[in-house]
N, C-alpha and C positions, 0 to 999 in steps of 0.2 A: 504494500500500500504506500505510495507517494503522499510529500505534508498536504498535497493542495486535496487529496482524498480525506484524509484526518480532519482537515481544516473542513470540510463541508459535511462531515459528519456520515462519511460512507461510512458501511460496518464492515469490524473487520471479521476478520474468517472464524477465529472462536462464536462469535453471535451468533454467524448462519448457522456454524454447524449444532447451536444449540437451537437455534428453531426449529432447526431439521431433524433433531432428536426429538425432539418434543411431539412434534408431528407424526415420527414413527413410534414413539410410545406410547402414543395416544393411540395409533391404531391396537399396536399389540395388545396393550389393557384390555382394547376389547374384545380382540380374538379370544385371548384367554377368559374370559367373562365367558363366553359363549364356549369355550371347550368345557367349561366348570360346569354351566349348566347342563349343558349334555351329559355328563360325567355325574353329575347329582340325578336326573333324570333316569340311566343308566340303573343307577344306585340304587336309588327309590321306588319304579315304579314295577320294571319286571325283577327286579332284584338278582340281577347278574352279577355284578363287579361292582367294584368301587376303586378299579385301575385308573377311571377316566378322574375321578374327585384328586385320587393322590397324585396322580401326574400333572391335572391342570389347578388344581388345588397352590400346589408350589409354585409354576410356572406363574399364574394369577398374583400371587401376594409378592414376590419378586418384583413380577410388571409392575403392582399396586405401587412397592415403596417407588422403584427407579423414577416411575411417573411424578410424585410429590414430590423429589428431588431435583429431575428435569423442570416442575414447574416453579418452583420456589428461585432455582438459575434467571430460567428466562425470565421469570417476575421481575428481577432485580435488577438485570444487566437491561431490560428494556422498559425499564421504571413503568410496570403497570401499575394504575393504582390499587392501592391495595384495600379498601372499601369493597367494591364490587368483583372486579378481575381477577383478582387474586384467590378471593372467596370462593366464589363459581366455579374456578377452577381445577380447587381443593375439591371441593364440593363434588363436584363431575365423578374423580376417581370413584365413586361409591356405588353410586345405581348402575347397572348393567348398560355398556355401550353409551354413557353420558360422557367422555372424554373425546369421544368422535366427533359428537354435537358441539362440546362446545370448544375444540379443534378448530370448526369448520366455520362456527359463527366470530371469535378470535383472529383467524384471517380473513373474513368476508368483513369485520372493523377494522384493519389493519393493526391488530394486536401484535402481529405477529412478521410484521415490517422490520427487518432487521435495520432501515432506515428510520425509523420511526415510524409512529401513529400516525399516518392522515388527516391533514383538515378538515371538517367537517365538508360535504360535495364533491368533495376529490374521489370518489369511486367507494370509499367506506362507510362510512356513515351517513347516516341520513341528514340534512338540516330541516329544521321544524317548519312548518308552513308559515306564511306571513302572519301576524297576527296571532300565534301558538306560541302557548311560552310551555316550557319542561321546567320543571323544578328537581332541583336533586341526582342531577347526573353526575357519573364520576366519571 
């Protein structure tokens, strides 16, 4: 990276490749989410195995921490706030396939800009119609 890149605030290559984890951890989570279930489903219902629970069972709470530590990185190095963004985020890890979603809604806001967040109309966010006020955004 050249100063006239630093100076205008390009990212450099640790960022991306921390978006880009982030993004693939977020899938895996959910892969794993979805081997578990099957793997509990498996378990439970004809009562075969419970191969599927131990193998994706690990595999799952592995993804789980890696994820909260890939996002707790990205949180910090691309100053999400930490009110909403960060919350959600956490939050997502929990219910089945919720890190996908809000994966996808983080870069369709430009959360996940390793340039930064977006001005509001620049392709990420929305701006409020004439006459609309939002109260309490972060």
């Amino acid at each position: 990276m050249s100063a006239d890149d630093a100076s205008r605030g390009a990212p450099d290559r640790t960022t991306r490749r921390l978006v880009r984890w982030f993004s693939v951890i977020a899938a895996v989570e959910a892969f794993t989410w979805a081997g578990l279930l099957a793997g509990m489903y498996v378990k439970y219902v004809p009562e075969t195995t419970e191969l599927g629970v131990r193998i994706f069972g690990s595999l799952h709470g592995a993804a789980f921490v890696v994820y909260v530590a890939v996002t707790v990185l990205v949180a910090v190095r691309l100053k999400w706030p930490l009110r909403w963004t960060v919350l959600c985020a956490l939050v997502a890890s929990v219910p089945p396939f919720a890190t996908v979603a809000f994966e996808a809604w983080a870069r369709r806001r430009g959360l996940l800009d390793p340039s930064g967040p977006r001005p509001p109309g620049e392709g990420g966010r929305r701006t409020p119609r004439s006459g609309a006020s939002r109260s309490g955004t972060a």
